[in-house]
N, C-alpha and C positions, 0 to 999 in steps of 0.2 A: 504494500500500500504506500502512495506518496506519501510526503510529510506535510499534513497540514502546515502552511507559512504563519509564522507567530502574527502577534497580535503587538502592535499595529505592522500589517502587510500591506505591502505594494501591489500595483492591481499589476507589474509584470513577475511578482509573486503567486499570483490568485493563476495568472496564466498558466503559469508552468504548472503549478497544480492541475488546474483541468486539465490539461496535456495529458500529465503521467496518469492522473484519476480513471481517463476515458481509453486510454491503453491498457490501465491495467484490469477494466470493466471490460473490456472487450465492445466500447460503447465508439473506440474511433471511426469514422468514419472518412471519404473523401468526397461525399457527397454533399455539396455547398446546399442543391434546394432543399432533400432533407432536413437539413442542421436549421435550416431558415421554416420550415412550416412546423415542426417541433417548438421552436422559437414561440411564435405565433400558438400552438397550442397552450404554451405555457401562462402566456400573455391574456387566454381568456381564463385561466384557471385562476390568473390573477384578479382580475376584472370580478369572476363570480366569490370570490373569497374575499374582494371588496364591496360587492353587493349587500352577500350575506352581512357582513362585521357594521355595515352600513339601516339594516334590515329592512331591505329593498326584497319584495317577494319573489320566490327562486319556485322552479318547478319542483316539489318534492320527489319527483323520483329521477329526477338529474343529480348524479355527485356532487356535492357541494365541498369545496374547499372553505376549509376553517383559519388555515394561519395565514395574515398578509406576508407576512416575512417568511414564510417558506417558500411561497410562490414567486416574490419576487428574488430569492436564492434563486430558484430554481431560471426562470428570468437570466438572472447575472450567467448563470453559467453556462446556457446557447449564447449570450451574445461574446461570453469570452472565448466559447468554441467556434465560434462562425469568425470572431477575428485571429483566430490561429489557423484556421486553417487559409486563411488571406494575409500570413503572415507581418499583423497589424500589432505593433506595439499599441494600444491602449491609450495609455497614458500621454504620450505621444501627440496620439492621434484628438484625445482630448484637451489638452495643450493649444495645438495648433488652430484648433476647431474654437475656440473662447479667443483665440485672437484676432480671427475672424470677427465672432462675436462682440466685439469690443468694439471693433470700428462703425458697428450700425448704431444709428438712430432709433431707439426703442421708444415708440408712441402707444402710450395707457389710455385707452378706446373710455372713455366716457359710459358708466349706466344708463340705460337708456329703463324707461319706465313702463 
């Protein structure tokens, strides 16, 4: 089993974990759309475990997810595997992306009634 990365870890900490994690699950894959509609499943499992925590009425014979913070683990960890296997530092890539960010003019849309 990998070594879970101590606390406080680097999300190119968190990476390598899911690397070895899904190799040694036998969960690698090289399949990008897979890894992306997995993603996506995980995304509404999130959604309905915020419904539920919310109590927004859920079809009782639909699985309902109970923890937010598991679902959005579960979340972090396709979008860490979909950037590994596009060989994306993260961090990085998060980085670059806020400096982007920084140069817009961000306009706070008014309530409307």
């Amino acid at each position: 089993m990998p070594e879970f990365p101590n606390t406080p870890a680097t999300l190119a900490n968190w990476q390598e974990y899911i690397k070895q994690m899904k190799l040694e699950r036998g969960f690698n894959t090289d399949d990008k759309i897979k890894e992306c509609f997995l993603l996506v499943e995980e995304v509404g499992e999130l959604f309905k475990a915020i419904r539920k925590s919310e109590g927004w009425r859920i079809d009782s014979n639909a699985k309902a997810q109970d923890n937010v913070a598991h679902e959005l683990a579960d979340c972090l960890i396709f979008l860490l595997s979909i950037a590994n296997q596009h060989d994306i530092d993260v961090e990085t890539a998060l980085r670059e992306k806020e400096e982007i960010n920084n140069t817009r003019t961000w306009v706070k849309k008014e309530k409307t009634a």
